[in-house]
PDB file of N, CA, C and O in Angstrom:
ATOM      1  N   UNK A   1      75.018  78.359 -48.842  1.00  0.00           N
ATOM      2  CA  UNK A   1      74.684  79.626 -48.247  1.00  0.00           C
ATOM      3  C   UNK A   1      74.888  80.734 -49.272  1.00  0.00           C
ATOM      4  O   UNK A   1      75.917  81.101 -49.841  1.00  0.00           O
ATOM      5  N   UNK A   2      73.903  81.076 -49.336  1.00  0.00           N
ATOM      6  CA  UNK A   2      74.250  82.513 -50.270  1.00  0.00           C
ATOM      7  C   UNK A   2      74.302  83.994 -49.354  1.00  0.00           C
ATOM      8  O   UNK A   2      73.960  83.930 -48.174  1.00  0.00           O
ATOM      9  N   UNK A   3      74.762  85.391 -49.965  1.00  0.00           N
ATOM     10  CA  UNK A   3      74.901  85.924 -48.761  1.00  0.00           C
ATOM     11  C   UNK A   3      74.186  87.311 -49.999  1.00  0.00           C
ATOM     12  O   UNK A   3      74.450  87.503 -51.186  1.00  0.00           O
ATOM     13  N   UNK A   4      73.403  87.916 -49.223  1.00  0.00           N
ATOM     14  CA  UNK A   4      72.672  89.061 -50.409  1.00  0.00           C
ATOM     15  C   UNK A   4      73.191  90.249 -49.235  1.00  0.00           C
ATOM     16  O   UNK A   4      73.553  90.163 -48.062  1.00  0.00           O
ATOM     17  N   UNK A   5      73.005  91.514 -50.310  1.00  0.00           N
ATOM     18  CA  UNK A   5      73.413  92.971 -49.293  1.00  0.00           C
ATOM     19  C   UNK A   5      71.628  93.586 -48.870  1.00  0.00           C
ATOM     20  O   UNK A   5      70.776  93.712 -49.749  1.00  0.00           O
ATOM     21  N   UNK A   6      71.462  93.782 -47.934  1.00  0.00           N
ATOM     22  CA  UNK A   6      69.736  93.921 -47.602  1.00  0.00           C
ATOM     23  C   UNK A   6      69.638  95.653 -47.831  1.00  0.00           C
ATOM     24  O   UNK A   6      70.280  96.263 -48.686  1.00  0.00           O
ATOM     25  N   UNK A   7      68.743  96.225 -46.921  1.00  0.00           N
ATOM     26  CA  UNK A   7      68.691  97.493 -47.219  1.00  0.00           C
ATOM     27  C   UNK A   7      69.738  98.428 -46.333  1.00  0.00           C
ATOM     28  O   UNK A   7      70.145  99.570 -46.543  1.00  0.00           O
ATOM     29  N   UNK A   8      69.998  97.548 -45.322  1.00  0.00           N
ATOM     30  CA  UNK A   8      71.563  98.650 -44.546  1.00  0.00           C
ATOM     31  C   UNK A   8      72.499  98.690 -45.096  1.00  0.00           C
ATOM     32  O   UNK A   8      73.493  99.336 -44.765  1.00  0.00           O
ATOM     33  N   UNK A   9      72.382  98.037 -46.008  1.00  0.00           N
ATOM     34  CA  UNK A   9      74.023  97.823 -46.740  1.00  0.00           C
ATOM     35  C   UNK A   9      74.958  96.364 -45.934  1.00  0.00           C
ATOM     36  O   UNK A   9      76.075  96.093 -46.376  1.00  0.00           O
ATOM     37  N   UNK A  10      74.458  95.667 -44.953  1.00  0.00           N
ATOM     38  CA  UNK A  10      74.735  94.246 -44.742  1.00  0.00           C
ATOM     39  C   UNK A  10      74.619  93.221 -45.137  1.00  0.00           C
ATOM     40  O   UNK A  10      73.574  93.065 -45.769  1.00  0.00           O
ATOM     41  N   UNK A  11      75.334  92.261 -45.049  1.00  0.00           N
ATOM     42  CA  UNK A  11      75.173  91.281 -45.668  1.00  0.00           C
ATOM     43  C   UNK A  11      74.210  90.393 -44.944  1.00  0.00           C
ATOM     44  O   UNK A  11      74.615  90.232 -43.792  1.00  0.00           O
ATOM     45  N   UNK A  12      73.207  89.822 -45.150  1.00  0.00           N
ATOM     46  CA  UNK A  12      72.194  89.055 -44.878  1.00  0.00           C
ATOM     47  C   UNK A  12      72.450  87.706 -45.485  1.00  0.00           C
ATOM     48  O   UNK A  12      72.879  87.608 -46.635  1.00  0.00           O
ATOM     49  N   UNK A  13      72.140  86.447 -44.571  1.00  0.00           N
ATOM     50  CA  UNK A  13      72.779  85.231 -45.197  1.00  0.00           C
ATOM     51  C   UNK A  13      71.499  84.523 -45.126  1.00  0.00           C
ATOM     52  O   UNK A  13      70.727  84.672 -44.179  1.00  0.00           O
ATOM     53  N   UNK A  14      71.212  83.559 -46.379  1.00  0.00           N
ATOM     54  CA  UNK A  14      69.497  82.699 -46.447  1.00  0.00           C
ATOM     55  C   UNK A  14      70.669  81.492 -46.806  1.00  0.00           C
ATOM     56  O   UNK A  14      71.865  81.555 -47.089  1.00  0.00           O
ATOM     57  N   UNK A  15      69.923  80.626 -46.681  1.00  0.00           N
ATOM     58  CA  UNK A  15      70.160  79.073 -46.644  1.00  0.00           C
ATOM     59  C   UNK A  15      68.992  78.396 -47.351  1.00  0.00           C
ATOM     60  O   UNK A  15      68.015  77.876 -46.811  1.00  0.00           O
ATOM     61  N   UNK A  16      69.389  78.537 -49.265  1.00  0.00           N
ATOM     62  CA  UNK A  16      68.588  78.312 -49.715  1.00  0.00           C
ATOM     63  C   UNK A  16      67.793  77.137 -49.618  1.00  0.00           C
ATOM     64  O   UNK A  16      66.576  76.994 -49.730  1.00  0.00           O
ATOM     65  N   UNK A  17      69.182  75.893 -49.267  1.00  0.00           N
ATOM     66  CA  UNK A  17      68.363  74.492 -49.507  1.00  0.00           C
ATOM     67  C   UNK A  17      66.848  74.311 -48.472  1.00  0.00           C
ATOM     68  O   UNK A  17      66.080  73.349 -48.434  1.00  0.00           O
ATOM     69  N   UNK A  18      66.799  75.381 -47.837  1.00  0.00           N
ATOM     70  CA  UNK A  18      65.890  75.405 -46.998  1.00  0.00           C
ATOM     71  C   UNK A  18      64.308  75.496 -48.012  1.00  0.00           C
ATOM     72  O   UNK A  18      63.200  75.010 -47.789  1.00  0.00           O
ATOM     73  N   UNK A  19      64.694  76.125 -48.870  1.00  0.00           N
ATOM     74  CA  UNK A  19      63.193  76.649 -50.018  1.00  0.00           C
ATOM     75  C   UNK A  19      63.236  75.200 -50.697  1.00  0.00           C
ATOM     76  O   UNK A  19      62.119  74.694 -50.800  1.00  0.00           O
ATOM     77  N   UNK A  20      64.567  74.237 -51.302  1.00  0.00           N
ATOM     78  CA  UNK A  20      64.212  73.245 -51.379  1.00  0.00           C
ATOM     79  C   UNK A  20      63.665  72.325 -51.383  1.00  0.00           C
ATOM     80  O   UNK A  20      63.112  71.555 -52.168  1.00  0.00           O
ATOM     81  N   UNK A  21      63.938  72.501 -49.977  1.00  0.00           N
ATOM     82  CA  UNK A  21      63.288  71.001 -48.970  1.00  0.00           C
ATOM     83  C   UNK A  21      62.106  71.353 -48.721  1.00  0.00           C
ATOM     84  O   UNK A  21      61.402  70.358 -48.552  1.00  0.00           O
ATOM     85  N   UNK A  22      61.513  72.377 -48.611  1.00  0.00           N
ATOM     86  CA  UNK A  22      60.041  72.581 -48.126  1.00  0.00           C
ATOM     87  C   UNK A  22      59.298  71.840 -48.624  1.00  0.00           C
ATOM     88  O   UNK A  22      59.197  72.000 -49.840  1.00  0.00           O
ATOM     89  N   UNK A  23      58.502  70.796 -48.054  1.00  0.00           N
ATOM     90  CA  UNK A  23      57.468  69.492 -48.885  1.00  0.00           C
ATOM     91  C   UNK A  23      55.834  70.309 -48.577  1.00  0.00           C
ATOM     92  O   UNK A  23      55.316  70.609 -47.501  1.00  0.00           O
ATOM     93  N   UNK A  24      55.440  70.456 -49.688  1.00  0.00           N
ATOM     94  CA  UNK A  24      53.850  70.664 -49.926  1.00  0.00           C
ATOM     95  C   UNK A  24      53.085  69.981 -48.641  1.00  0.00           C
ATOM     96  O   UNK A  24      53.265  68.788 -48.397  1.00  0.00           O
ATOM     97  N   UNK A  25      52.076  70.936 -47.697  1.00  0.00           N
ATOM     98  CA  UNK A  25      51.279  70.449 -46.932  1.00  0.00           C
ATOM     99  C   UNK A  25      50.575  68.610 -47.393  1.00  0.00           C
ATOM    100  O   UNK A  25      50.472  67.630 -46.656  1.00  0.00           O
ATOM    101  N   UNK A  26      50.198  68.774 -48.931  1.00  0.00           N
ATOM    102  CA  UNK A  26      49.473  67.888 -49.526  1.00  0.00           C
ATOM    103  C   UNK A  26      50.434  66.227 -49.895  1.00  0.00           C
ATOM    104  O   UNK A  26      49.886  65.167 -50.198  1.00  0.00           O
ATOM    105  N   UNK A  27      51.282  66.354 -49.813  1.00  0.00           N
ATOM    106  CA  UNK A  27      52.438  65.809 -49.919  1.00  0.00           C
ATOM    107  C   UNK A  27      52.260  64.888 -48.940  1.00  0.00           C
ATOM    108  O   UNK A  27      51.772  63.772 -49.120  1.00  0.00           O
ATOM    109  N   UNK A  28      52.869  65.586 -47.299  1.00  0.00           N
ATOM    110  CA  UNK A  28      52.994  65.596 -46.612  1.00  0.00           C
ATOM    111  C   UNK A  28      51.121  64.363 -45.892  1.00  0.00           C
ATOM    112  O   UNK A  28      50.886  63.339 -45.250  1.00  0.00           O
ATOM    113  N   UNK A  29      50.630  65.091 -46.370  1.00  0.00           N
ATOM    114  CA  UNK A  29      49.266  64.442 -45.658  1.00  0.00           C
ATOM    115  C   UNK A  29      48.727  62.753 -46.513  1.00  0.00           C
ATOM    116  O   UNK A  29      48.000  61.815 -46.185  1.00  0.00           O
ATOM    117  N   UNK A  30      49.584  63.105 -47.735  1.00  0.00           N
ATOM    118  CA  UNK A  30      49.127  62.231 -48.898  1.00  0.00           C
ATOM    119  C   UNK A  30      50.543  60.458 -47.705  1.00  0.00           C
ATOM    120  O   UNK A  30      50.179  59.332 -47.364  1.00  0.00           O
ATOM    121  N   UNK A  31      51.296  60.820 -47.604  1.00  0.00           N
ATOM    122  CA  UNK A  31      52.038  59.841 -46.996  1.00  0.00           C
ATOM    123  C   UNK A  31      51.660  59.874 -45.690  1.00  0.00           C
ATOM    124  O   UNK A  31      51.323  58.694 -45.587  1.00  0.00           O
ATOM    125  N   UNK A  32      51.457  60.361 -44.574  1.00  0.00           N
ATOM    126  CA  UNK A  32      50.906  60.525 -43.713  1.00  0.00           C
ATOM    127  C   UNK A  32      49.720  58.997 -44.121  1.00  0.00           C
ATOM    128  O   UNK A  32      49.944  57.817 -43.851  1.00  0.00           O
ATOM    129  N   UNK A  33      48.344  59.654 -44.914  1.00  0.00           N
ATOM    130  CA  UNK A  33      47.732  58.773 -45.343  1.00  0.00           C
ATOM    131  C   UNK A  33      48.147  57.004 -45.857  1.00  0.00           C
ATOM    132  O   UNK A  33      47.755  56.024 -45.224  1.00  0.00           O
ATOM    133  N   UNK A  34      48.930  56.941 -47.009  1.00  0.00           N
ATOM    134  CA  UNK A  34      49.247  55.764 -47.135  1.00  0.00           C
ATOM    135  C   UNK A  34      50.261  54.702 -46.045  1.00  0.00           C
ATOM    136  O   UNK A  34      50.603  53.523 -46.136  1.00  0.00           O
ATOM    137  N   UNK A  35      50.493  55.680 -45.114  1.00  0.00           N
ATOM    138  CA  UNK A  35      51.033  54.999 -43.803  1.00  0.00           C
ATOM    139  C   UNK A  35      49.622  54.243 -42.623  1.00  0.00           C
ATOM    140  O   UNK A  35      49.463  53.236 -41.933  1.00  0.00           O
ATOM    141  N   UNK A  36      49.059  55.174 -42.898  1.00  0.00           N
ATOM    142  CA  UNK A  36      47.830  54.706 -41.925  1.00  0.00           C
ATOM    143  C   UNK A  36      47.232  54.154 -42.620  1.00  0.00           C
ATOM    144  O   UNK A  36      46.236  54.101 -41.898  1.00  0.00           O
ATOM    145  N   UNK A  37      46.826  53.436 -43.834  1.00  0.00           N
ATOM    146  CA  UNK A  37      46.621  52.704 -44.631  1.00  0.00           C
ATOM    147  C   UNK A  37      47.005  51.662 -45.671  1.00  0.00           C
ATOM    148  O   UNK A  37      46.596  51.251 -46.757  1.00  0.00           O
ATOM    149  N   UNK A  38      48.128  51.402 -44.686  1.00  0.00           N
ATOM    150  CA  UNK A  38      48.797  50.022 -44.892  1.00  0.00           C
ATOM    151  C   UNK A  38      47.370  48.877 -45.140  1.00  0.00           C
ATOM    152  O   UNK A  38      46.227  48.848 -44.685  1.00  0.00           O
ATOM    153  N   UNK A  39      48.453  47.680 -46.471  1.00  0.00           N
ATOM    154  CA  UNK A  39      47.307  46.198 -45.954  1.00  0.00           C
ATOM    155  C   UNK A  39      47.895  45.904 -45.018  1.00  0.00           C
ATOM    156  O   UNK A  39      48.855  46.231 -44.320  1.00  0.00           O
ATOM    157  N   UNK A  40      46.575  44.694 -45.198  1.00  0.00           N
ATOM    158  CA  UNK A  40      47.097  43.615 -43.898  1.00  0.00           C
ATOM    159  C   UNK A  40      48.722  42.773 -43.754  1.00  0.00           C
ATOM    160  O   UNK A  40      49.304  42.364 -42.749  1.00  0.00           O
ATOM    161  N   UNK A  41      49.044  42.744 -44.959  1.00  0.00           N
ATOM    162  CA  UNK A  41      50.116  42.612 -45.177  1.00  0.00           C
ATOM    163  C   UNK A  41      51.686  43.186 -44.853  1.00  0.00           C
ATOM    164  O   UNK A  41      52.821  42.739 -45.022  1.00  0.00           O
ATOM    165  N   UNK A  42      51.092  44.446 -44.286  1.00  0.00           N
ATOM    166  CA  UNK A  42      52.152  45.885 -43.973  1.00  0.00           C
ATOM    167  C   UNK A  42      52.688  46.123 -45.232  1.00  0.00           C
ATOM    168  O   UNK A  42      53.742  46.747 -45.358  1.00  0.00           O
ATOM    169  N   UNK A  43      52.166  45.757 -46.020  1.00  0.00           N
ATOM    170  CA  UNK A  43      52.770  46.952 -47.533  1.00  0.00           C
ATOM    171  C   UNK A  43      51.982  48.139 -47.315  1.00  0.00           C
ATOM    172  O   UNK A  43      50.995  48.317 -46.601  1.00  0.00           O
ATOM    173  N   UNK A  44      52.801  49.133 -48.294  1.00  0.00           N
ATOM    174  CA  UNK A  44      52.028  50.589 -48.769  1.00  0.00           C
ATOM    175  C   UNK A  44      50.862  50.275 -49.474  1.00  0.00           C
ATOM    176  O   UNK A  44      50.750  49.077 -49.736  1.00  0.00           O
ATOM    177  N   UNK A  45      49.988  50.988 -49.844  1.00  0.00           N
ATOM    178  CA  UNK A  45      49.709  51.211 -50.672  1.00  0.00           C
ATOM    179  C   UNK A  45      49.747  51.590 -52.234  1.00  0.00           C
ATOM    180  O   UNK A  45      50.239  52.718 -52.236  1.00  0.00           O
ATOM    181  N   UNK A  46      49.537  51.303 -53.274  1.00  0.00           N
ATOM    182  CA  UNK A  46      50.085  51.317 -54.715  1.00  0.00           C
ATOM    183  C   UNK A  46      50.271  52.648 -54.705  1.00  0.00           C
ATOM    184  O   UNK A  46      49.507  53.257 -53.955  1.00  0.00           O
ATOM    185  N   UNK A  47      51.183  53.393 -55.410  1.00  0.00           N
ATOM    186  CA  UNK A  47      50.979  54.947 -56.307  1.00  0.00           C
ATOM    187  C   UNK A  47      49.784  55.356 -56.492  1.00  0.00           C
ATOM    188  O   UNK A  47      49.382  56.417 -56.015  1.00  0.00           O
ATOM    189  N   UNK A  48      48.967  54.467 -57.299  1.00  0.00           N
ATOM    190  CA  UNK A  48      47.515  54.462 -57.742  1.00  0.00           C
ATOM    191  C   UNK A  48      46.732  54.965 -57.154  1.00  0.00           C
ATOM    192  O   UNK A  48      46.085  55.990 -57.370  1.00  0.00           O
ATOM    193  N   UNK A  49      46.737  53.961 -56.002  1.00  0.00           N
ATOM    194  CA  UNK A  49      45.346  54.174 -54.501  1.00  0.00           C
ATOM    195  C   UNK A  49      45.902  55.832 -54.250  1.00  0.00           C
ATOM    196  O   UNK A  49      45.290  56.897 -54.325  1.00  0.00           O
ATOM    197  N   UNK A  50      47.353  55.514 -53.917  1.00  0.00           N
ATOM    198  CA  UNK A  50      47.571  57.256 -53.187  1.00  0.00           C
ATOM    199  C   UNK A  50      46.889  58.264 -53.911  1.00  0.00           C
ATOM    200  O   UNK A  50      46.013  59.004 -53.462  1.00  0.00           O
ATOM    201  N   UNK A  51      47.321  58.245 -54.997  1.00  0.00           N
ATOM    202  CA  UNK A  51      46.618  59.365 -56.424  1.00  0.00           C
ATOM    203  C   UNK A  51      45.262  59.424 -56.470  1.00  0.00           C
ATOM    204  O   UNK A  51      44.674  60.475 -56.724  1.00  0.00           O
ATOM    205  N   UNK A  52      44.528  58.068 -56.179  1.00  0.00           N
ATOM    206  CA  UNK A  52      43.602  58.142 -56.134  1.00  0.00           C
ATOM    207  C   UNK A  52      41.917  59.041 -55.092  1.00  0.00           C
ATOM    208  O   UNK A  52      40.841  59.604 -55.294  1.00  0.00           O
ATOM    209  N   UNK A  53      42.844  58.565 -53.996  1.00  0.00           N
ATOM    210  CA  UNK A  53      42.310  58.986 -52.800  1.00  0.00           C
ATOM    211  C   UNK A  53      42.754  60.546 -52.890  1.00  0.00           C
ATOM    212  O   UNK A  53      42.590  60.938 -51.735  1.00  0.00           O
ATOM    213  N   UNK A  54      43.087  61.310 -53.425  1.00  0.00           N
ATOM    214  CA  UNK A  54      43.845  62.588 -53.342  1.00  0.00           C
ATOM    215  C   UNK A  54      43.377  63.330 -54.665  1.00  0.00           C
ATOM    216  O   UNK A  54      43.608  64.534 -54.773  1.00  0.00           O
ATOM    217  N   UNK A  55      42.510  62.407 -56.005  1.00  0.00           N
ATOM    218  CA  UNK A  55      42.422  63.085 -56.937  1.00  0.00           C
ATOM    219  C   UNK A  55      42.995  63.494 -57.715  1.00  0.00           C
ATOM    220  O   UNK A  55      42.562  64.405 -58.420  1.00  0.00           O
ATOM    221  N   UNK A  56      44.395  62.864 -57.891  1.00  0.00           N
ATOM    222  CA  UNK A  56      45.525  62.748 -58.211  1.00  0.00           C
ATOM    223  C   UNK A  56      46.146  62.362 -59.595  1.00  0.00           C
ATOM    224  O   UNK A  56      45.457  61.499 -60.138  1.00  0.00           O
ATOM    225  N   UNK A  57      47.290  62.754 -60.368  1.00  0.00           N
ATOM    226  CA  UNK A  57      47.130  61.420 -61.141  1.00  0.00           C
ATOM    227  C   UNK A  57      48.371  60.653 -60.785  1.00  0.00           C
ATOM    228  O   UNK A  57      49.381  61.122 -60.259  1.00  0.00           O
ATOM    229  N   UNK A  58      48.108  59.130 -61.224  1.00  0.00           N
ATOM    230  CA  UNK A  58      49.320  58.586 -60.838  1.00  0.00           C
ATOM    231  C   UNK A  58      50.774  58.631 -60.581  1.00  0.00           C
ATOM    232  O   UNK A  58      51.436  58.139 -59.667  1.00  0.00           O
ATOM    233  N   UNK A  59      51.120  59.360 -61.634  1.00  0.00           N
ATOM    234  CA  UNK A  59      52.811  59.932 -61.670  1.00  0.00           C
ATOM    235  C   UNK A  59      52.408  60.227 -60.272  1.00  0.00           C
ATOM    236  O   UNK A  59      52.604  59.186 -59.646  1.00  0.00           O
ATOM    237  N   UNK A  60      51.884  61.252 -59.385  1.00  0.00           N
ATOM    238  CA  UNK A  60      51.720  62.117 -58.337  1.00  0.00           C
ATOM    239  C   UNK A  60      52.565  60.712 -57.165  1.00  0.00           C
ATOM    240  O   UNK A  60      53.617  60.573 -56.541  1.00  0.00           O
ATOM    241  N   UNK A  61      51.075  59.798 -57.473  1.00  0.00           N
ATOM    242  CA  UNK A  61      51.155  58.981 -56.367  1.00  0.00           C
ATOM    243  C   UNK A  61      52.218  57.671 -56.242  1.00  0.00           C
ATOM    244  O   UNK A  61      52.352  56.866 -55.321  1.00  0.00           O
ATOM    245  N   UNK A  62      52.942  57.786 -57.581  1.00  0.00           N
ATOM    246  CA  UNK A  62      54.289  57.191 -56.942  1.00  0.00           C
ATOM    247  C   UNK A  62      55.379  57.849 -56.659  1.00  0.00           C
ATOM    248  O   UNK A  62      56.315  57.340 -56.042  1.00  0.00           O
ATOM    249  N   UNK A  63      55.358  59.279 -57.168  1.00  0.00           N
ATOM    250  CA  UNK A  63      56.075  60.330 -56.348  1.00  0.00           C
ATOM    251  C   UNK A  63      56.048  60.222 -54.801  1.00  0.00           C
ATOM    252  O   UNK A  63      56.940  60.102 -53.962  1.00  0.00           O
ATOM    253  N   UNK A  64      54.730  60.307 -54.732  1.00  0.00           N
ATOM    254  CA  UNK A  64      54.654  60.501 -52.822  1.00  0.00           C
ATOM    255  C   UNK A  64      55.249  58.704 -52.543  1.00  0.00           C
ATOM    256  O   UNK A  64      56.213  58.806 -51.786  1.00  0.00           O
ATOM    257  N   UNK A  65      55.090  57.703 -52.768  1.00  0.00           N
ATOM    258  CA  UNK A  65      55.293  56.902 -52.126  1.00  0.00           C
ATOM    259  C   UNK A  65      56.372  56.200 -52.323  1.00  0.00           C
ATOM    260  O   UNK A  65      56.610  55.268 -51.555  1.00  0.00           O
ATOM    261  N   UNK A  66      57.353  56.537 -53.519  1.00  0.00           N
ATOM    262  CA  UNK A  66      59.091  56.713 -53.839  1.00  0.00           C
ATOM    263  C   UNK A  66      59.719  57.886 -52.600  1.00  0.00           C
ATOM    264  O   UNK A  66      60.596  57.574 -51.794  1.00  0.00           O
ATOM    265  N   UNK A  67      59.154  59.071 -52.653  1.00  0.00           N
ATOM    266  CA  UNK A  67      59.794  59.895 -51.429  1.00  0.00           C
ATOM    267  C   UNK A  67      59.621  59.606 -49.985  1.00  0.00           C
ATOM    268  O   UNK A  67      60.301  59.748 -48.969  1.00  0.00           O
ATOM    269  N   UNK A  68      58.083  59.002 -50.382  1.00  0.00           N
ATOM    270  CA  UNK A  68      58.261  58.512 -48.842  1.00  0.00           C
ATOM    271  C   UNK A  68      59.261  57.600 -47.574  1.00  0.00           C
ATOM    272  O   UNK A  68      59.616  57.627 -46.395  1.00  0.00           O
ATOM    273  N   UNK A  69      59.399  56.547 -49.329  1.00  0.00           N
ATOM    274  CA  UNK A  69      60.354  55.241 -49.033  1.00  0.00           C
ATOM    275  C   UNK A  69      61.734  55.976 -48.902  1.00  0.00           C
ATOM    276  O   UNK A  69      62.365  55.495 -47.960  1.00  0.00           O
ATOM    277  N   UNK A  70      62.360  56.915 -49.496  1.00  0.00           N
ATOM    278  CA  UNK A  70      63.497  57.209 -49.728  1.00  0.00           C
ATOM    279  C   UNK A  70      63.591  58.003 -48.277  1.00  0.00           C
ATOM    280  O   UNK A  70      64.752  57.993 -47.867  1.00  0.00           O
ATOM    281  N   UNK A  71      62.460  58.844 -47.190  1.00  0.00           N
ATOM    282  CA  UNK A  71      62.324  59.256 -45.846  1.00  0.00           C
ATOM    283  C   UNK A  71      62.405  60.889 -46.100  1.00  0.00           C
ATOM    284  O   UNK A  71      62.724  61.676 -45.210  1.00  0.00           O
ATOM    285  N   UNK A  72      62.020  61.329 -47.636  1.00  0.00           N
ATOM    286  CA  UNK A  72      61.999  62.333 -47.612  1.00  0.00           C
ATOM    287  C   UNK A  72      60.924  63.586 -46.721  1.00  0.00           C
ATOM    288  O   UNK A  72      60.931  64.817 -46.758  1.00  0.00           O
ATOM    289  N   UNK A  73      60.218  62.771 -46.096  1.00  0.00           N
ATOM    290  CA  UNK A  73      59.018  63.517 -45.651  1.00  0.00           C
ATOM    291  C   UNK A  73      59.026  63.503 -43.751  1.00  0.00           C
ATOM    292  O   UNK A  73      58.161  63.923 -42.982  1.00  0.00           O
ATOM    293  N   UNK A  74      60.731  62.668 -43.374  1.00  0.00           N
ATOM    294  CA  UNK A  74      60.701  63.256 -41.961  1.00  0.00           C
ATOM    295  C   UNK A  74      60.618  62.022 -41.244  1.00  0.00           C
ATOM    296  O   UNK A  74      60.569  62.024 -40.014  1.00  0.00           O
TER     297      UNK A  74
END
């Protein structure tokens, strides 16, 4: 918690980890996606495909599907 003085002269309190955590709409839709596009197998999808389908480049798409696994997205 950080605590800043605003324009009354009070202290106003923000909760930064909040700006943190905020996950990109695109992010968000990109796992969304490789969930509903499981194989037949019930695996994910590769990094690759994700990046791919999104226009992406790879680094991107094992980002999204490392955070996904880890439940960063909810």
């Amino acid at each position: 918690m950080v605590e800043a003085a605003d324009d009354g002269g009070e202290a106003a309190v923000s909760d930064i980890s909040e700006s943190f955590e905020a996950v990109p709409r695109i992010q968000l839709e990109a796992w969304r996606w490789a969930l509903d596009n499981r194989r037949k197998d019930g695996s994910l999808p590769s990094g690759k495909e994700i990046a791919a389908h999104f226009d992406r480049k790879d680094r991107w798409g094992r980002l999204i599907k490392q955070r996904g696994q880890q439940g960063r997205f909810g």
